[in-house]
VMD Tcl script that draws the C-alpha trace (Angstrom):
set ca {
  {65.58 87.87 183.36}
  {63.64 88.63 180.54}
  {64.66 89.33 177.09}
  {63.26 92.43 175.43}
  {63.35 94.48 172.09}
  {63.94 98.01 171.38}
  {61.95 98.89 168.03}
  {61.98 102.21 167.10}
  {59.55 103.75 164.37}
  {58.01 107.53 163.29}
  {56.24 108.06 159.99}
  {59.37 108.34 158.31}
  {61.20 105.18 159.12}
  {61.64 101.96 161.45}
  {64.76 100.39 163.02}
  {64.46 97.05 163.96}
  {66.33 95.56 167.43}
  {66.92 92.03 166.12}
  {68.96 91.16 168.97}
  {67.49 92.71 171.90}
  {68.69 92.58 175.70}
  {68.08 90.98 178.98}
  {66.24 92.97 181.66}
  {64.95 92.15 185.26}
  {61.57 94.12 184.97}
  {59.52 96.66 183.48}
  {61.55 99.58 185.27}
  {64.71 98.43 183.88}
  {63.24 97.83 180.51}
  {62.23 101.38 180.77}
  {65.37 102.71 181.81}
  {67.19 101.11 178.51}
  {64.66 102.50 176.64}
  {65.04 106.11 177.92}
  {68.79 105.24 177.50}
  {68.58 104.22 173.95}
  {66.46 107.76 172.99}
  {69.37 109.50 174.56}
  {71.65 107.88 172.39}
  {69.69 108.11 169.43}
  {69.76 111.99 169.90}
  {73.40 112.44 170.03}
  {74.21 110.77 167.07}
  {75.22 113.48 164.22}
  {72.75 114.15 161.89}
  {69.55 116.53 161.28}
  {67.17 113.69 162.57}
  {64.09 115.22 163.73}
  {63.29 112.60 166.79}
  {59.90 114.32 168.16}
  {58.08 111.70 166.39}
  {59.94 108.97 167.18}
  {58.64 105.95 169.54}
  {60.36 102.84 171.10}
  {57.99 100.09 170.91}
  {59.44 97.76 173.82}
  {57.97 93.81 173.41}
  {58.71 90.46 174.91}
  {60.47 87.70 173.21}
  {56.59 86.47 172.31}
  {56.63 90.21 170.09}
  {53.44 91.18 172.38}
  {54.29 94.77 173.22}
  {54.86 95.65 176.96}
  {55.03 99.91 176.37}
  {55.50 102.40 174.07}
  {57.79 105.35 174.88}
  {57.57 108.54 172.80}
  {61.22 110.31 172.34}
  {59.27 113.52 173.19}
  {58.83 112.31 176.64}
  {62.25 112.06 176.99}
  {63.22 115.07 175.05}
  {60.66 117.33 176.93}
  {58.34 119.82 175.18}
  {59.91 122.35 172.94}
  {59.70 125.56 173.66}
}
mol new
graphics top color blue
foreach p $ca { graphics top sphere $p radius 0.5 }
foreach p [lrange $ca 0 end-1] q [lrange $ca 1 end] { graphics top cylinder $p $q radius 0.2 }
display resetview
């Protein structure tokens, strides 16, 4: 088990996973990820996520990916 962070960031703002969560490997780590843009989404609000990214590191803070919310949110049309 590994312990990886969830930092999210756009032009427009950051949010900070201070407490991150334990994940087997990268395709887990990627699944929480897509999870956590999912959830981010439904919240209420006028958010505009397109230019959102989750910047997923290691406990070290060396970053392992970067997943843009558009690739979860598909193009618009």
């Amino acid at each position: 088990m590994t312990q990886v962070y969830f930092h999210c960031s756009s032009s427009r703002g950051v949010r900070i996973d201070r407490s991150g969560e334990a994940v087997s490997d990268l395709t887990e780590a990627r699944d929480r990820a897509a999870c956590l843009v999912r959830s981010l989404i439904m919240e209420q609000g006028a958010e505009d996520w397109r230019d959102w990214v989750v910047h997923v590191s290691d406990d070290f803070d060396d970053e392992l990916f970067v997943l843009p919310f558009a690739f979860v949110l598909g193009k618009a049309h």
